[in-house]
C-alpha positions in Angstrom: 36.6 165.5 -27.2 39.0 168.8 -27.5 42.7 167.2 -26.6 46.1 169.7 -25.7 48.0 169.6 -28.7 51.0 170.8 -26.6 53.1 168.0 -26.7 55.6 168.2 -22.9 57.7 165.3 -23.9 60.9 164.1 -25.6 59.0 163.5 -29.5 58.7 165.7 -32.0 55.8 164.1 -33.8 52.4 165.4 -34.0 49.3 163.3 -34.8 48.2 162.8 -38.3 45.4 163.5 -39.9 43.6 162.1 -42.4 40.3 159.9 -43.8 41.9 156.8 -44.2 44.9 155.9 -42.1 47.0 153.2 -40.9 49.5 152.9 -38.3 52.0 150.3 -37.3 55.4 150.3 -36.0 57.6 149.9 -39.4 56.9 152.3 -42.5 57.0 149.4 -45.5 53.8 147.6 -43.4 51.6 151.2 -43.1 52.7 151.7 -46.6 51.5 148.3 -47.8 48.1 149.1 -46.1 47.8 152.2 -47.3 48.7 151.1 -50.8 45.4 148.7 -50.4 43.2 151.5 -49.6 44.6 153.6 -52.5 43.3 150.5 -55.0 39.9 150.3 -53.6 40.1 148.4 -50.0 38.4 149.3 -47.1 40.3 148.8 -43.6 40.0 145.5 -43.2 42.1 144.6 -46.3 44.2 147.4 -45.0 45.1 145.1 -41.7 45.4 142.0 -43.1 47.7 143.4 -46.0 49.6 145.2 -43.7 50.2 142.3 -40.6 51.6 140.0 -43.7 54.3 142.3 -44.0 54.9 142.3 -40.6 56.2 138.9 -40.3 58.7 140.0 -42.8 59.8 143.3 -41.4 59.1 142.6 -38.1 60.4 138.8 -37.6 62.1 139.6 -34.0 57.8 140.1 -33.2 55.9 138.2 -34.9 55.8 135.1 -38.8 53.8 133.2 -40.2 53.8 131.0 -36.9 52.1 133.8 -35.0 48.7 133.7 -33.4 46.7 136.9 -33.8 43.5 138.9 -32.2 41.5 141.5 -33.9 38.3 143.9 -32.2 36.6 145.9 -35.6 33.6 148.6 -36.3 31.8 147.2 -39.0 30.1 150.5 -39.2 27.4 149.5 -37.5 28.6 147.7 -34.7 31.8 146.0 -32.9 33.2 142.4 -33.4 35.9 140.7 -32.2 38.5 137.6 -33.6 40.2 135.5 -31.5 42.7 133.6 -33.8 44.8 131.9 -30.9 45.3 128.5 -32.0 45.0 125.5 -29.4 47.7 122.4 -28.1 48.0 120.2 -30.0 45.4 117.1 -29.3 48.6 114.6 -27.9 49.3 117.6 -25.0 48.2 116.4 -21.6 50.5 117.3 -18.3 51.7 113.8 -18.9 53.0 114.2 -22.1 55.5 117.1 -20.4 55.8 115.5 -16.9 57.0 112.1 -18.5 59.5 114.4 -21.1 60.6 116.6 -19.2 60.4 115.5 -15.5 58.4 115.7 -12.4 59.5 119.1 -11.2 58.5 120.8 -14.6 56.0 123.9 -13.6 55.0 124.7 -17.6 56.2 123.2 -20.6 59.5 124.7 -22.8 59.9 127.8 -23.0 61.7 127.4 -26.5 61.7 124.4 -28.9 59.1 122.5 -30.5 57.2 121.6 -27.5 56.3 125.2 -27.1 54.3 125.3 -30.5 50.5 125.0 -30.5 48.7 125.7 -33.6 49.2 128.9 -35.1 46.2 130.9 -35.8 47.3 133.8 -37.4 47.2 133.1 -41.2 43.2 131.7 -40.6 42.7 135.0 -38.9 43.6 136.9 -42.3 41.0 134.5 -44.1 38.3 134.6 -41.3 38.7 138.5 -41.8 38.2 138.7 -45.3 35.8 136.1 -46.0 33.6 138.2 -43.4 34.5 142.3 -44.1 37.4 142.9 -47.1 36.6 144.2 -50.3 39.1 142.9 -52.7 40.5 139.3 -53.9 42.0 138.2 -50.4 45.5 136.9 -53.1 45.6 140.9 -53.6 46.1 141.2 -50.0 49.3 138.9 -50.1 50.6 140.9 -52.8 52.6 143.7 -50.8 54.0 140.7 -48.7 55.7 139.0 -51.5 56.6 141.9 -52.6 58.9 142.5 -49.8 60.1 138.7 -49.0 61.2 138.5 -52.6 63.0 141.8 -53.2 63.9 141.8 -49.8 64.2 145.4 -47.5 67.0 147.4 -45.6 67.6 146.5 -41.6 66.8 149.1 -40.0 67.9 149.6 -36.5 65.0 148.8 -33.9 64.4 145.4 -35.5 68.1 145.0 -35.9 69.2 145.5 -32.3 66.6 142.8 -31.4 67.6 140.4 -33.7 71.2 140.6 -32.8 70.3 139.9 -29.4 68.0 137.0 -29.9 70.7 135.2 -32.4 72.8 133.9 -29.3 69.9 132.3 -27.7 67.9 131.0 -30.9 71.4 130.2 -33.1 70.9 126.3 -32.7 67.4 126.0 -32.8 66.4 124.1 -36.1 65.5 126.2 -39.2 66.4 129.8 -37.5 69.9 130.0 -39.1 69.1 128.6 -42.5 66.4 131.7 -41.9 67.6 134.5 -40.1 71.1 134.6 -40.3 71.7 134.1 -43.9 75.3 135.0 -43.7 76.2 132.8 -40.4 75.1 136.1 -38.0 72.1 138.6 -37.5 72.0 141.6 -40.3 73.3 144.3 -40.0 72.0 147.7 -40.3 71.0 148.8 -43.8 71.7 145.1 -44.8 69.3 143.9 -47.4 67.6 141.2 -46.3 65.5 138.5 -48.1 63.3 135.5 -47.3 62.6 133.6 -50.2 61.0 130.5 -48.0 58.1 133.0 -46.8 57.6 134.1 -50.4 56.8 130.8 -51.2 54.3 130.5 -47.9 52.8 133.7 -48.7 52.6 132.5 -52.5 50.7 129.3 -51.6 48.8 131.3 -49.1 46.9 133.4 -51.4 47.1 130.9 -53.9 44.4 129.3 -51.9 43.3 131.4 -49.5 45.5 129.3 -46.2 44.0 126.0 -47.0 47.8 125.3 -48.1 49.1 126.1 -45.0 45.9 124.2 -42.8 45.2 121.1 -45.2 47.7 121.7 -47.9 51.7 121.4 -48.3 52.5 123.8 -45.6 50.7 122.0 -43.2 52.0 118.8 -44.2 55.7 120.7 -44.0 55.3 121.9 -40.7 54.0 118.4 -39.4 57.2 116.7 -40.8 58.9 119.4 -39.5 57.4 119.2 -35.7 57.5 115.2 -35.9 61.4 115.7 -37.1 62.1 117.4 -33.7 60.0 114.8 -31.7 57.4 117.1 -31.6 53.5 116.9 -30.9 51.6 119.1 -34.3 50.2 117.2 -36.4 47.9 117.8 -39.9 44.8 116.7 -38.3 45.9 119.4 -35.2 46.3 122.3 -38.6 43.4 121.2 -40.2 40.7 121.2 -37.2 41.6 124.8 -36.0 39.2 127.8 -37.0 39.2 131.2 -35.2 36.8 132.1 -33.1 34.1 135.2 -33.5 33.9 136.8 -29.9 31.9 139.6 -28.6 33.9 141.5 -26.6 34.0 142.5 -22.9 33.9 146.0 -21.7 33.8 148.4 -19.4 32.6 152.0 -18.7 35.6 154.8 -18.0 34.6 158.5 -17.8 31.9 158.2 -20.0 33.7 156.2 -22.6 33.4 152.6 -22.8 36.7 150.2 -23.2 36.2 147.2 -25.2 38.8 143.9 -25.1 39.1 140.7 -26.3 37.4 138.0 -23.6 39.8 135.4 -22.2 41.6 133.6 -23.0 43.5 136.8 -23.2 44.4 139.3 -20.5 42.8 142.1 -21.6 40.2 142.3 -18.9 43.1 143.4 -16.6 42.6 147.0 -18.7 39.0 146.9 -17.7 39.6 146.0 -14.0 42.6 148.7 -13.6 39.8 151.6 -14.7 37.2 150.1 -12.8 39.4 150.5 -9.7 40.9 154.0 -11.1 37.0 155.3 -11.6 36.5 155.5 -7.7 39.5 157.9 -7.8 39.3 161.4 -8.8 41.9 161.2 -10.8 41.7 164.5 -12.9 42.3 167.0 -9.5 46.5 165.3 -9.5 49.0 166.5 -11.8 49.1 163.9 -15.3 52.5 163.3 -14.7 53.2 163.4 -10.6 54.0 161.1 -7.7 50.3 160.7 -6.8 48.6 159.9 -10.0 51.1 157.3 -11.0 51.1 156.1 -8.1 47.3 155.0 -7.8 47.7 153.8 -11.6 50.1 151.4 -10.6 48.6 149.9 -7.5 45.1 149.8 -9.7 46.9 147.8 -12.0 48.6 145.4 -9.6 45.1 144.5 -8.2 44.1 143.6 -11.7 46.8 141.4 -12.5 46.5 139.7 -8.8 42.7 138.6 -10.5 44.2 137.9 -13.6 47.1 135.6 -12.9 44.7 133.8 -10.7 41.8 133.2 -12.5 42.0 133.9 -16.5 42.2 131.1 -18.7 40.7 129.2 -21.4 36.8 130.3 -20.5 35.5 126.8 -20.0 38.3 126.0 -17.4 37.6 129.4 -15.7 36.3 129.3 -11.9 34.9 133.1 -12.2 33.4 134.9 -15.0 34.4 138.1 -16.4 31.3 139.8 -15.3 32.0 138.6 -11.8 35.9 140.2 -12.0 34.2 143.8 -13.5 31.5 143.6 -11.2 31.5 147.4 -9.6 31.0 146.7 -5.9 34.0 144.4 -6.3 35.9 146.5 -8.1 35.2 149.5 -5.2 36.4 146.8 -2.7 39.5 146.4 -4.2 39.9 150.3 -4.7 39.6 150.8 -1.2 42.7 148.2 -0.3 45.3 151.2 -2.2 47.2 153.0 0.4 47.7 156.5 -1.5 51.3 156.8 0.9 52.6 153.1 0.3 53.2 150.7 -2.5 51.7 147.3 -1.7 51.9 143.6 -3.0 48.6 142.4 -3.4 46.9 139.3 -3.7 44.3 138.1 -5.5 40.7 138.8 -4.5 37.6 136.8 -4.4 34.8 138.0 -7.5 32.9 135.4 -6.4 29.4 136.7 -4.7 28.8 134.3 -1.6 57.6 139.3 -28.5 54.2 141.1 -30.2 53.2 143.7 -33.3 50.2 146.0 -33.0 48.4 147.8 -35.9 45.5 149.5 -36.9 43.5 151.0 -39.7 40.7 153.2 -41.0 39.0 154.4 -43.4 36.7 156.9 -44.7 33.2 154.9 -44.7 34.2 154.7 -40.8 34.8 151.0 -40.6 38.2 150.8 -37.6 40.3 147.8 -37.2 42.3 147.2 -34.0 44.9 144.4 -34.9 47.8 142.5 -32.7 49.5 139.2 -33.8 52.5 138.2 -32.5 55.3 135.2 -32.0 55.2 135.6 -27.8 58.5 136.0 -26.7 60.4 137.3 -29.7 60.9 135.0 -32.4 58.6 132.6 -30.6 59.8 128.8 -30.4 63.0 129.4 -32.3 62.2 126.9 -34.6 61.4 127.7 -38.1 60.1 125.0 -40.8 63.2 126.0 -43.6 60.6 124.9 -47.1 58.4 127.9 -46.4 59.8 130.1 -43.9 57.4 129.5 -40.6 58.8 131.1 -38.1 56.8 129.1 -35.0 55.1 130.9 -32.1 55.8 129.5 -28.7 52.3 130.4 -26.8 52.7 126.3 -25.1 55.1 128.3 -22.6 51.8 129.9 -21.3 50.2 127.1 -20.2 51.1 125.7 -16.6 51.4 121.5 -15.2 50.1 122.8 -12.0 47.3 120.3 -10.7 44.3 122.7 -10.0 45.5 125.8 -12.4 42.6 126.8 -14.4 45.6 127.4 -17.1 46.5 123.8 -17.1 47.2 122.0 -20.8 45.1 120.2 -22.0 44.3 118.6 -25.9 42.7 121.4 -28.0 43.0 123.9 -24.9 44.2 127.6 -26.0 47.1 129.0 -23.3 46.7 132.5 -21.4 47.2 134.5 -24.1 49.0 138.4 -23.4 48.4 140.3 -26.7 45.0 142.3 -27.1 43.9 144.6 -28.9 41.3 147.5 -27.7 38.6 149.8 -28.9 36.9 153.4 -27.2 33.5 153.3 -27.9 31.2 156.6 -26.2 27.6 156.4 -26.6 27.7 153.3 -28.8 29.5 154.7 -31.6 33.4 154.5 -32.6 36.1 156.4 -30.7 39.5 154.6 -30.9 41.1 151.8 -32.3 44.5 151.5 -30.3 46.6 148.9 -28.8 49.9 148.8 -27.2 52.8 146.1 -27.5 55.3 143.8 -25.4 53.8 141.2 -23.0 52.5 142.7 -19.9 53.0 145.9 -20.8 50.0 145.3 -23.0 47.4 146.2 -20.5 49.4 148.8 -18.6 49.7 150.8 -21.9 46.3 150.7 -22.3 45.3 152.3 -18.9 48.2 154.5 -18.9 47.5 156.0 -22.3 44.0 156.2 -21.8 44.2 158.0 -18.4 45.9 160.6 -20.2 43.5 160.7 -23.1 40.3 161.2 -21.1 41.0 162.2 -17.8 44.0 164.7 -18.6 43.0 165.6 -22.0 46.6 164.5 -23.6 46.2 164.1 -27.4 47.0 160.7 -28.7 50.2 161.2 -29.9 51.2 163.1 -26.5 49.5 159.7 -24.5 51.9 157.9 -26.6 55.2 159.7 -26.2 54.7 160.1 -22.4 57.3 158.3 -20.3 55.7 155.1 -19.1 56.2 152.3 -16.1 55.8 148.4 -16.4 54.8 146.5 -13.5 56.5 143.6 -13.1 56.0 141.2 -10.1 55.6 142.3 -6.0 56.6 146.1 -5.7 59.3 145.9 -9.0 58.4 148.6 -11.8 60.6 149.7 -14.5 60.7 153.1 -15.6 61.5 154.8 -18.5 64.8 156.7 -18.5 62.5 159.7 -19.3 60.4 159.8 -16.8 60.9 163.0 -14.1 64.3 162.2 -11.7 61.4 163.6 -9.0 58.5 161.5 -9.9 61.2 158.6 -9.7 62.1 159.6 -6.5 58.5 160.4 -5.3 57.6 157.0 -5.8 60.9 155.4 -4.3 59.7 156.7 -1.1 56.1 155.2 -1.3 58.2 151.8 -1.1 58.0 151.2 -5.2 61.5 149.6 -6.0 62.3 151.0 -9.4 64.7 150.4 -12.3 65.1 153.2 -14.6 65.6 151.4 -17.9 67.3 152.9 -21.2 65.7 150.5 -23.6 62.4 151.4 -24.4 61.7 148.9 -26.9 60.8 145.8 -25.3 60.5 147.3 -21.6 57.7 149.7 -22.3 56.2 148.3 -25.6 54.7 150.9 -28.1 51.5 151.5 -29.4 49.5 152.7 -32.1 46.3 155.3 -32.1 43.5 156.1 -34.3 40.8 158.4 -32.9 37.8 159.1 -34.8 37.6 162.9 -35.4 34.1 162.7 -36.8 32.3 161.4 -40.1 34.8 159.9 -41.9 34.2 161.1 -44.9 34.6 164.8 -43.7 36.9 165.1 -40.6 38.6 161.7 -40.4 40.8 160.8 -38.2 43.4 161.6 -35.4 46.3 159.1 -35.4 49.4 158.4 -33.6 52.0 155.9 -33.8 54.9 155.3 -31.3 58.2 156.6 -31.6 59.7 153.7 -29.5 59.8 151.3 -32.5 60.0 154.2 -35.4 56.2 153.2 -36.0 54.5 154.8 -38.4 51.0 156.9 -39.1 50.6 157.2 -42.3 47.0 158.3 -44.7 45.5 160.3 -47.3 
């Protein structure tokens, strides 16, 4: 594909370009993946080295209590991992109801009871075991590295922590952790975490059975029993990721691959499905009309979504059914192209995150997300080895009748997902996008501009974005054309220019194939809203 390298927006960055690459949203992380492929890795290593030392540098996102999702070209063909670990077995509505009341809708937000089992750490093994090159201990190396010697604040991850600290100060472990001097780091502070060292230590010591049938698990099991919580060893010690194929969907001749659910990223699939009946190439990339159709496109989706996506066994519709094309044009036609709507969900039936990626010259692509949930997760970190405890419970609901209800060994709605471009079969794009919701919406959004408008990755990155939140609320970015905002304001879209593009609009990482590998390389973009980086040889 032949992309505009003119970049119209507020970055200065351009693309790099290079045979083996990795990009990620902090510099020490692509470094320690790139440092892997130097001694001999391919890009798998690359990914898991690099998303251990992102629960260290990137702790307001994502630890060592994350659960994690990864789609890969093998070189021959596509896989995917879902590592989203499951409740615990003692989680039925009852266990909440009786806890925490009648009127409870879903359980904690924060706190123990908002822990399932992490899946993260048996994610990094599962990858390995399968696709890495070296000793999976080497791949730990970078991470210790950094926990022991520690690394400077920088800004992004500071400003988040700071906020967090009021709301997670009390919960058990996260002081003793995170606030080492009795408040949150400040910028350019040197920061150490000698409790993951020791977790990261034991972890390639033998290869995560420490931290699933070992002393970590029997930590964390004291730890949750401590806080009258639910996890148990037998809970750690059952739990193995699950190899997935992924679903997909066609788009302008490409094809867009996601993780199945329990995730959301069919909402991607369904947004382009509905956007394909649109000629959306003859409106200006960045006017009234265009965004407006992308928005409504993916408010349909997340109508279908929010309704029927769950753990697959509990689901009342398939995917196929939700992508199916004459459903899809159904939905297309309810979009008003003169008025923002609140939609409801149709009928398919017939009758706190961190993204990276990596590359390398052999053409094997790894698209990578793991991630806490809603910033530092639960709150509650186990002090001996540094977990910092996802809360993905909060996902679940007590409704009687959800498909999303909790249930022993059930996995939650999950948001994060990570995406691959395939065209004719063969390896486009490794990419994914970060925060929540935003998750999908980045991934149409960027991808319009990619293949309909010819935007170059970086370009499809830096581009002002919206975020969908619930009935006709968007935020936009403070970036985005005063007209465009008004343009939209007057097809009934109530909007909230926001300032903070961190969390509101996630950010993303990009690595388009250029060619063969070993000759071309790659294209690849990382997103200025967290001071990501690109980085490759």
């Amino acid at each position: 594909m032949k992309f505009d390298y003119a970049n119209p927006y507020l970055s200065t960055r351009i693309p790099v370009f290079a045979r083996n690459v990795v990009s990620t949203s902090h510099p020490l992380a692509a470094q320690a993946g790139l440092r892997i492929l130097q001694q001999g890795g391919n890009a798998v290593d690359a990914a898991v080295a690099t998303a251990a030392v992102m629960t260290l540098v990137e702790p307001v996102s994502n630890g060592l209590g994350s659960d994690a999702f990864a789609i890969l070209w093998d070189g021959e063909q596509l896989h995917g991992l879902n590592a989203s670990g499951p409740a615990p077995k003692a989680w039925t509505p009852a266990y909440f109801l009786d806890k925490y009341g009648s009127d409870t809708a879903t359980p904690p937000m924060r706190g123990i009871d908002s822990v399932t089992v992490p899946g993260a750490v048996r994610g990094w093994v599962a990858l390995s075991d399968r696709f890495g090159k070296l000793p999976f201990a080497d791949l730990m190396a970078p991470a210790i590295d950094i926990a022991e010697r520690g690394y400077l604040m920088p800004p992004v991850v500071q400003q988040k922590w700071a906020a967090a600290t009021p709301v997670l100060q009390s919960m058990p472990g996260f002081a003793q952790a995170f606030l080492p001097w009795g408040r949150a780091p400040e910028v350019g502070e040197l920061f150490r975490f000698a409790a993951a060292a020791r977790a990261l230590k034991a972890i390639a010591r033998t290869k995560g059975e420490a931290y699933y049938n070992g002393e970590i698990a029997e930590a964390l099991a004291k730890f949750a029993q401590a806080q009258g919580g639910a996890l148990t060893v037998e809970d750690l010690s059952g739990y193995q990721p699950e190899w997935v194929t992924p679903v997909s969907r066609d788009y302008r001749g490409h094809t867009l691959h996601e993780i199945p659910p329990n995730g959301q990223g069919i909402a991607a699939l369904i947004a382009l499905g509905i956007l394909e009946k649109f000629d959306m190439a003859s409106l200006p990339v960045d006017s009234v009309a265009s965004q407006h159709l992308q928005i409504e496109a993916m408010k349909l989706a997340f109508a279908d979504v929010y309704r029927y996506v769950a753990e697959p066994s509990s689901m009342t519709v398939t995917p196929a059914q939700m992508l199916d094309d004459a459903y899809l044009a159904s939905r297309a036609r309810l979009i008003d192209v003169n008025k923002a709507q609140d939609f409801q969900a149709g009928n398919p039936v017939k009758g706190g995150t961190i993204y990276l990626t990596a590359a390398d010259e052999s053409g094997m692509m790894v698209s990578f997300i793991q991630s806490n949930f809603m910033g530092f997760g639960s709150g509650c970190v186990e002090p001996e080895f540094g977990i910092s405890l996802q809360n993905r419970g909060h996902g679940f609901s007590l409704k009687e009748g959800s498909p999303n209800r909790v249930a022993p060994g059930k996995r939650p709605f999950h948001t994060i997902i990570p995406a691959f471009l395939t065209k004719d079969g063969q390896p486009v794009m490794s990419f994914g996008v970060m925060g929540g919701n935003m998750q999908p919406q980045g991934h149409m959004q960027t991808l319009v501009r990619m293949l309909d408008y010819g935007q170059n990755p970086q370009a499809a990155c830096d581009a002002p974005r919206w975020r969908f939140n619930a009935g006709l609320n968007l935020n936009v970015e403070a970036a985005m054309n005063p007209a465009t905002v008004q343009g939209l304001t007057a097809l009934g879209h109530q909007l909230d220019v926001i300032n903070d593009s961190y969390q509101d609009f996630g950010a993303g990482q990009f690595i388009w194939r250029a060619g063969d590998p070993s000759v071309e390389g790659y294209i690849a973009a990382s997103d200025p809203r967290r001071d990501g980086l690109a980085a490759g040889y």
